[in-house]
N, CA, C and O atoms as a GROMACS GRO file, in nm:
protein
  356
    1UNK      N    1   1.212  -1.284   0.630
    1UNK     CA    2   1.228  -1.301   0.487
    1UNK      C    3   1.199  -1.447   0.452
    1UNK      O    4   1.255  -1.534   0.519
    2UNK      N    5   1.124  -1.480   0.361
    2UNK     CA    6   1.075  -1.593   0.269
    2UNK      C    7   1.249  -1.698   0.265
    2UNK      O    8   1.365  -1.674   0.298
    3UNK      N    9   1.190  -1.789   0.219
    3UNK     CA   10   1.320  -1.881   0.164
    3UNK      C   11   1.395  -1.846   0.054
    3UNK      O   12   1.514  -1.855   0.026
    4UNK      N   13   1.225  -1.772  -0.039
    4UNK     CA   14   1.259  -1.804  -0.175
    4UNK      C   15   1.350  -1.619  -0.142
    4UNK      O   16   1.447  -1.591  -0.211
    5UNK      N   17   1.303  -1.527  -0.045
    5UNK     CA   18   1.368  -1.375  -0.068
    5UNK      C   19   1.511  -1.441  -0.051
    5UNK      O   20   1.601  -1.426  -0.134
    6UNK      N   21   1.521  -1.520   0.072
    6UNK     CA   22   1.718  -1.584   0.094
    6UNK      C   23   1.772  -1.602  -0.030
    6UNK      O   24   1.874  -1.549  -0.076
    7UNK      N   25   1.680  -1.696  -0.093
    7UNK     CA   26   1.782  -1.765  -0.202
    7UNK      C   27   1.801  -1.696  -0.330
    7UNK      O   28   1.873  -1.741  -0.420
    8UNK      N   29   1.727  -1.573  -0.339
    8UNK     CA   30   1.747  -1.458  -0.467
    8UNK      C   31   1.869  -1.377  -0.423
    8UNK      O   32   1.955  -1.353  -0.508
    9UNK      N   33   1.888  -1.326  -0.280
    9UNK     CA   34   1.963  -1.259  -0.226
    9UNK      C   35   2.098  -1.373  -0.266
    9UNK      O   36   2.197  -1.346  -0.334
   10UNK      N   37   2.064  -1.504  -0.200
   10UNK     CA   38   2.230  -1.597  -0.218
   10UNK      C   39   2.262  -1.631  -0.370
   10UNK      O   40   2.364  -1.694  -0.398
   11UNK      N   41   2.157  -1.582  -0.482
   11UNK     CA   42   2.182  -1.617  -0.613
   11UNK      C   43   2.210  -1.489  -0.655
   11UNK      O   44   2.293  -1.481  -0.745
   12UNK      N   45   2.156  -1.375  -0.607
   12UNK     CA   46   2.211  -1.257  -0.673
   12UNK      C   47   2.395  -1.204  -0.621
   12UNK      O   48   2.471  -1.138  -0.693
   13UNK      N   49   2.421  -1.247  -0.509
   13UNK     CA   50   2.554  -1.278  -0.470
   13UNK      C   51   2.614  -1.324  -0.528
   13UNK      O   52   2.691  -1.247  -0.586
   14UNK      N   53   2.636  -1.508  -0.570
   14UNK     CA   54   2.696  -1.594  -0.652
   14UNK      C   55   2.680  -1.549  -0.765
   14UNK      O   56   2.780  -1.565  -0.836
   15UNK      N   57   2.596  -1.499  -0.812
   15UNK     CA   58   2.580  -1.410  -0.965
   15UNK      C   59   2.705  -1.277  -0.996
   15UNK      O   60   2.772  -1.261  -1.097
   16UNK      N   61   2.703  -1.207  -0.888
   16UNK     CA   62   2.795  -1.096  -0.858
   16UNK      C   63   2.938  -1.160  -0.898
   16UNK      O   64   3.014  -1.136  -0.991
   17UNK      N   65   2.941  -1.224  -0.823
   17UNK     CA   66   3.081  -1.314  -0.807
   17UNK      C   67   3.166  -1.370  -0.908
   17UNK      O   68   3.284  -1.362  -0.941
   18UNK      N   69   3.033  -1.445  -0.954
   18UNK     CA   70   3.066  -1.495  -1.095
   18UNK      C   71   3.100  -1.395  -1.225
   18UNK      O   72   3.189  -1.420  -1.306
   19UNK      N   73   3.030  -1.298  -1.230
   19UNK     CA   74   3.048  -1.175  -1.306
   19UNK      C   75   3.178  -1.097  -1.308
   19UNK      O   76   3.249  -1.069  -1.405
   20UNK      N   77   3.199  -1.061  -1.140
   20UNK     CA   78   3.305  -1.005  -1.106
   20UNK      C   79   3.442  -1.101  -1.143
   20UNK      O   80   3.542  -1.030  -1.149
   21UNK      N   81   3.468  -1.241  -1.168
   21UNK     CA   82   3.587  -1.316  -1.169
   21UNK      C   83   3.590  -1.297  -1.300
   21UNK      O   84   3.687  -1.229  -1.334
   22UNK      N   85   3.469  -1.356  -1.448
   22UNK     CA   86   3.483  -1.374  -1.547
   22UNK      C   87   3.498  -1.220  -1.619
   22UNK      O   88   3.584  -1.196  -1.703
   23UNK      N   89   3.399  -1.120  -1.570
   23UNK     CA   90   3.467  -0.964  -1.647
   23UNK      C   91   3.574  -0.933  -1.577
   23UNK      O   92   3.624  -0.830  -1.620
   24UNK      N   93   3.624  -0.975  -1.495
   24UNK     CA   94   3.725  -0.875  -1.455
   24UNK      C   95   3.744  -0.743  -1.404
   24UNK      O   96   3.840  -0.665  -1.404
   25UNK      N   97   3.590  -0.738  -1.349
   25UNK     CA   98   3.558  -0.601  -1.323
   25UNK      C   99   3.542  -0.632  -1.161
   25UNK      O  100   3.484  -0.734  -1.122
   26UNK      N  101   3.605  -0.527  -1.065
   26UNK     CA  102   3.550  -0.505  -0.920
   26UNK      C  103   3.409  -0.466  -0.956
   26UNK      O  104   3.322  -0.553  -0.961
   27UNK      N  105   3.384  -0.358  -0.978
   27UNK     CA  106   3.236  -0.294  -0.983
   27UNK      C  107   3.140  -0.386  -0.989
   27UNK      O  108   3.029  -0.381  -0.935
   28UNK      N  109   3.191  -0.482  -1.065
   28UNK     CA  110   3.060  -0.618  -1.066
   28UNK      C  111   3.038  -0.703  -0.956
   28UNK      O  112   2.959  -0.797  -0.957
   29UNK      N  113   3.121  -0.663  -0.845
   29UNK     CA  114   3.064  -0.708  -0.716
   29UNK      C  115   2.918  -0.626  -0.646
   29UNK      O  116   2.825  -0.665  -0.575
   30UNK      N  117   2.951  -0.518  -0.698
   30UNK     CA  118   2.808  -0.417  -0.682
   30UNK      C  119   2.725  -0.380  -0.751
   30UNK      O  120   2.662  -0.281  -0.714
   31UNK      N  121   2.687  -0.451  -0.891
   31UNK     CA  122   2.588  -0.477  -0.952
   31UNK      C  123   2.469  -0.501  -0.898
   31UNK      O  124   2.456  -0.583  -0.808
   32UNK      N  125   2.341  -0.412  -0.962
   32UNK     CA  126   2.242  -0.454  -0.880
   32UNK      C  127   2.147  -0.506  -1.012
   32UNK      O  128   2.186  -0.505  -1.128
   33UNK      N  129   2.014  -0.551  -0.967
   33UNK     CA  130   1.970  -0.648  -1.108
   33UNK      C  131   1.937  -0.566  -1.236
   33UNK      O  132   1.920  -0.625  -1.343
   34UNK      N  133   1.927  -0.434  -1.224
   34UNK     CA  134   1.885  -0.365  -1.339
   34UNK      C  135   2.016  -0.364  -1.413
   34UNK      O  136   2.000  -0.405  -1.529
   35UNK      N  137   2.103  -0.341  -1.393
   35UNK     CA  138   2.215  -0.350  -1.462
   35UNK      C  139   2.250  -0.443  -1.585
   35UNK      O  140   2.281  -0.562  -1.576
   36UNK      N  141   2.239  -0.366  -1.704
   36UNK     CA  142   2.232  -0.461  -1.874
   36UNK      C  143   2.405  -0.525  -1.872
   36UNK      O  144   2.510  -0.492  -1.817
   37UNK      N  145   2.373  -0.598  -1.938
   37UNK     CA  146   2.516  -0.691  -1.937
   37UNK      C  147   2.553  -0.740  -2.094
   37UNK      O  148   2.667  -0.723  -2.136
   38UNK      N  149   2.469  -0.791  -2.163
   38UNK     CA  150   2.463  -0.819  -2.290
   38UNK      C  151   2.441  -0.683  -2.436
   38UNK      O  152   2.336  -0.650  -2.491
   39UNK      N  153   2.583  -0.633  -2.462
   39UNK     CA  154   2.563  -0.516  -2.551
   39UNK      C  155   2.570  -0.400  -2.481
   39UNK      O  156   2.568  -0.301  -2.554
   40UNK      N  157   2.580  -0.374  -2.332
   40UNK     CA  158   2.625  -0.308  -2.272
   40UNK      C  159   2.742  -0.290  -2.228
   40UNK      O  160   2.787  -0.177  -2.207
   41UNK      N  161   2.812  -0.411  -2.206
   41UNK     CA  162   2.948  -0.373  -2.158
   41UNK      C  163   3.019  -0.410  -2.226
   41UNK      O  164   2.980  -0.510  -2.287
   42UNK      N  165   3.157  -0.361  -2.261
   42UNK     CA  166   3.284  -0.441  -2.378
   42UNK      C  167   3.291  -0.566  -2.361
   42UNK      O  168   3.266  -0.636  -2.458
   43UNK      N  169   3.324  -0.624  -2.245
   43UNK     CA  170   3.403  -0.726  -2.175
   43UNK      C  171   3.322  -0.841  -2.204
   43UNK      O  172   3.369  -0.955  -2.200
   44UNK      N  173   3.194  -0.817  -2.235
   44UNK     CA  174   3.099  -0.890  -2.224
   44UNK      C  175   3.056  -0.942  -2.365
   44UNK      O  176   2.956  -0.891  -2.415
   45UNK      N  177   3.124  -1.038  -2.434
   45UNK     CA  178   3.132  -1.131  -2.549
   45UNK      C  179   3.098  -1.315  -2.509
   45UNK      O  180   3.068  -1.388  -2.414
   46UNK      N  181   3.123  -1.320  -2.624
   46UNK     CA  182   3.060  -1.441  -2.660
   46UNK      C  183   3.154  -1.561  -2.553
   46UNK      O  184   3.107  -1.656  -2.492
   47UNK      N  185   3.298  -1.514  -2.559
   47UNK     CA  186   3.390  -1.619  -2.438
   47UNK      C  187   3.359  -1.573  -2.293
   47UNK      O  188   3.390  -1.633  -2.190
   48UNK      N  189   3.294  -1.455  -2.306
   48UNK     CA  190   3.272  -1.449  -2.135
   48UNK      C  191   3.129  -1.498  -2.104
   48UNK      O  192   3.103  -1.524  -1.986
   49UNK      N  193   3.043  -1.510  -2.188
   49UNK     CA  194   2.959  -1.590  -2.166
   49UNK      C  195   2.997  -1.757  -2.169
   49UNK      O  196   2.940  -1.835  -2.093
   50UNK      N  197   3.078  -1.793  -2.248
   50UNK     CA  198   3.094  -1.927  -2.219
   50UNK      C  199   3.160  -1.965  -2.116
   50UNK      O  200   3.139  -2.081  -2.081
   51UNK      N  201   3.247  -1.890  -2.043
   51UNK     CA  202   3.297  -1.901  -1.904
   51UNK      C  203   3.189  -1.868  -1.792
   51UNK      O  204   3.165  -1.939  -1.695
   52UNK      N  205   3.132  -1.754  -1.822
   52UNK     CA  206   3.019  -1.765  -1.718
   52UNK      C  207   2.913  -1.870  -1.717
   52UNK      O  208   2.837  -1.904  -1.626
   53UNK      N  209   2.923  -1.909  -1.824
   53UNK     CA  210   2.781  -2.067  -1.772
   53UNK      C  211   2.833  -2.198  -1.715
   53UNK      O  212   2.769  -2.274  -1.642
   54UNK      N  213   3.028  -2.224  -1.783
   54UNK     CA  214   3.076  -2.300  -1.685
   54UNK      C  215   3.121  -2.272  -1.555
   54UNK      O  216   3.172  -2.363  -1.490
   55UNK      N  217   3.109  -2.151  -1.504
   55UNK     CA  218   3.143  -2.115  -1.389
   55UNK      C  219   3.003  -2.126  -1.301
   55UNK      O  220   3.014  -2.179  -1.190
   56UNK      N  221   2.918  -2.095  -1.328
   56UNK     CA  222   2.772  -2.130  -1.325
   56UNK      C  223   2.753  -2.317  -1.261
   56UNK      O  224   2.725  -2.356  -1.148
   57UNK      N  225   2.780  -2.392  -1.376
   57UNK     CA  226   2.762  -2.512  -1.359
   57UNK      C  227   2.887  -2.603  -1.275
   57UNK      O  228   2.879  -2.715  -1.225
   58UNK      N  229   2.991  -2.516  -1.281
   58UNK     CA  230   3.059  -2.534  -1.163
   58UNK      C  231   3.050  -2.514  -0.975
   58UNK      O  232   3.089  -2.573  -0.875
   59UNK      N  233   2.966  -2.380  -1.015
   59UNK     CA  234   2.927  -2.316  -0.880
   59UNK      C  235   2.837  -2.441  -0.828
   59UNK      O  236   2.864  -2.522  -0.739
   60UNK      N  237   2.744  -2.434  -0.895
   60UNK     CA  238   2.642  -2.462  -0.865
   60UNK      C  239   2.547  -2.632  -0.885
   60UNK      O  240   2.436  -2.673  -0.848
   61UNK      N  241   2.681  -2.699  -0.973
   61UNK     CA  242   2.643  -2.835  -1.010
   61UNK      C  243   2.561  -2.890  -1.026
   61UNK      O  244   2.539  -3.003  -0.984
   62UNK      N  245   2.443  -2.770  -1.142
   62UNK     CA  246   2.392  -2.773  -1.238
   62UNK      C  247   2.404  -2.803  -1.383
   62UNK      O  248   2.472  -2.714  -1.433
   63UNK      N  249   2.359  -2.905  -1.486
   63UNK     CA  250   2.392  -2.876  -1.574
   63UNK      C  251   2.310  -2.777  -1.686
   63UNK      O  252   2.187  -2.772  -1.679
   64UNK      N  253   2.360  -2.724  -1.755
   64UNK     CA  254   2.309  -2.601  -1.850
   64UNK      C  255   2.319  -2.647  -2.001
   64UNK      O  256   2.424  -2.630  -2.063
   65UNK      N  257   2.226  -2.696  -2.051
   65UNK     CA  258   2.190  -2.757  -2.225
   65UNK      C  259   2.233  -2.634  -2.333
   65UNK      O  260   2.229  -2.511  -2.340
   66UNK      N  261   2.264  -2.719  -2.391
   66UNK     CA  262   2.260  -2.552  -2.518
   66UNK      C  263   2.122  -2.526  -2.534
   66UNK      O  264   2.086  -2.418  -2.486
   67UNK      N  265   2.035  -2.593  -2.588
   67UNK     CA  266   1.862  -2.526  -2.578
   67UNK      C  267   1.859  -2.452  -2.469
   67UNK      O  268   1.789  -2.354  -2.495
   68UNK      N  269   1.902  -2.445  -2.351
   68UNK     CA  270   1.822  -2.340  -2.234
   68UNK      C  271   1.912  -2.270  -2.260
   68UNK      O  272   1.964  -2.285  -2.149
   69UNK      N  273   2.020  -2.164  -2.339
   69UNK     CA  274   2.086  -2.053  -2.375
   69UNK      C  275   2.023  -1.968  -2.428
   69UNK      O  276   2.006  -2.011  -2.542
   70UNK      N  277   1.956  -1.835  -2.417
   70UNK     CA  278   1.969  -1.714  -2.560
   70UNK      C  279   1.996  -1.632  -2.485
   70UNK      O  280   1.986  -1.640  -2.363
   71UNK      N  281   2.049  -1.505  -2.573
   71UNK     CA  282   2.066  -1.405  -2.535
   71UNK      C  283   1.934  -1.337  -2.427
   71UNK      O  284   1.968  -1.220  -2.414
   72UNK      N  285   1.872  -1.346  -2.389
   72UNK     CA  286   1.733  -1.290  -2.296
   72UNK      C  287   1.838  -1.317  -2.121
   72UNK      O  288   1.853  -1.243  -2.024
   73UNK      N  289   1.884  -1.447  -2.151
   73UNK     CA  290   1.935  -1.485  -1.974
   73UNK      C  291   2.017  -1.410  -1.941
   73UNK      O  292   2.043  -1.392  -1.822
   74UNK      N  293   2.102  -1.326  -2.075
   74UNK     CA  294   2.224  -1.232  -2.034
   74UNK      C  295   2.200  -1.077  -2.042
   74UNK      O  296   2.287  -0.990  -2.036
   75UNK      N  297   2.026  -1.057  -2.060
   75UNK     CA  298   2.026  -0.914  -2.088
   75UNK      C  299   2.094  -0.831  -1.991
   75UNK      O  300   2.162  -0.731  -2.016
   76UNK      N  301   2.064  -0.895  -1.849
   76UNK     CA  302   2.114  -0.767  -1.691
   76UNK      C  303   2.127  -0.876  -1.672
   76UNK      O  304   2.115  -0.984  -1.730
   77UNK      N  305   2.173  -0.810  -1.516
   77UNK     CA  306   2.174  -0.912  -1.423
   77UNK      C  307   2.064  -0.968  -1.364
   77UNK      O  308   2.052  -1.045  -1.269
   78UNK      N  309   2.021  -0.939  -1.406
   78UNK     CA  310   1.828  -1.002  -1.337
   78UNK      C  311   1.766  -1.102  -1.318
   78UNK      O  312   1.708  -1.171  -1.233
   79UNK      N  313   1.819  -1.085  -1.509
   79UNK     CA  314   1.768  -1.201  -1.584
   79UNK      C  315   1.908  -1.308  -1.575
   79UNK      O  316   1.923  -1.393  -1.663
   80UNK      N  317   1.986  -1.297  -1.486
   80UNK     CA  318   2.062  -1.422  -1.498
   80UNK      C  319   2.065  -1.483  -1.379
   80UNK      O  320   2.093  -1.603  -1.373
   81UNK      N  321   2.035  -1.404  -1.260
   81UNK     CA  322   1.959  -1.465  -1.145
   81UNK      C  323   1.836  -1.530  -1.182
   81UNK      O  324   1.815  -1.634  -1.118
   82UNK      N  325   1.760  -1.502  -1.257
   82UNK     CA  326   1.652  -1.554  -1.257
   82UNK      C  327   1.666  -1.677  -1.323
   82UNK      O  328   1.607  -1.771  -1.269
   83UNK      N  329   1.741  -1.706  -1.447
   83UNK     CA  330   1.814  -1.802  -1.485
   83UNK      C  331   1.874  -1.915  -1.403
   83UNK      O  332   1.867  -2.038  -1.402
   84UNK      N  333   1.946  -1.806  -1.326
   84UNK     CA  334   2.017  -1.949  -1.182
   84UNK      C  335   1.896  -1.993  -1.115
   84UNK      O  336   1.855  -2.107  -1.131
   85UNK      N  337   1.853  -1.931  -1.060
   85UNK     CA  338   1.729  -1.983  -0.964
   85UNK      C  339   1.652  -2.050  -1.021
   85UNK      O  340   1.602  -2.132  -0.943
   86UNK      N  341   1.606  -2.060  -1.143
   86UNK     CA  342   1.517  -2.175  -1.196
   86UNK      C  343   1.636  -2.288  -1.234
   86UNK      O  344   1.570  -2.392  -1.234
   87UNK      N  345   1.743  -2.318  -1.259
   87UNK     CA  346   1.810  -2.404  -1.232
   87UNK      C  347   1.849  -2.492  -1.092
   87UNK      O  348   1.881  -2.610  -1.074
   88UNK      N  349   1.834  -2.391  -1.014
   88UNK     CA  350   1.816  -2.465  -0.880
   88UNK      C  351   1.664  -2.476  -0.795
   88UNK      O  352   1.629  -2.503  -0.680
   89UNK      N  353   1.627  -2.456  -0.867
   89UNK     CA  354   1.467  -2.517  -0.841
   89UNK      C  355   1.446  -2.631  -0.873
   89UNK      O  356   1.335  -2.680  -0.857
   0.00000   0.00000   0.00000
């Protein structure tokens, strides 16, 4: 496996994680990337997004601008790996 397959696999993990602490959901440990997150799930508002990007920039000691926010990074989970990983690029 590639570096870059490792580090989708170790961002789609820390993604899980992060999901699973801030919803409060077990099941979100087994999220896989198709899975919609934004308008799909209750739990999933405007304070759990603001906890998930400081949990994010906590994890990961990145910082996250308000310009690099819209709703697109929170559609699934996909798109919020993909989000992390260009932050740690």
């Amino acid at each position: 496996m590639s570096n870059r397959g490792a580090m989708r696999m170790d961002t789609l993990a820390l993604t899980r994680s992060i999901l699973k602490t801030n919803l409060q959901l077990d099941e979100a440990a087994h999220f896989d990337r198709d899975v919609a997150l934004l308008g799909a799930l209750p739990e999933f508002n405007s304070l759990t997004i603001t906890s998930i990007l400081a949990t994010i920039e906590d994890e990961t000691g990145c910082e996250i601008h308000d310009d690099e926010i819209s709703a697109d990074i929170f559609e699934s989970v996909g798109t919020l790996v993909d989000f992390i990983d260009e932050k740690l690029a």
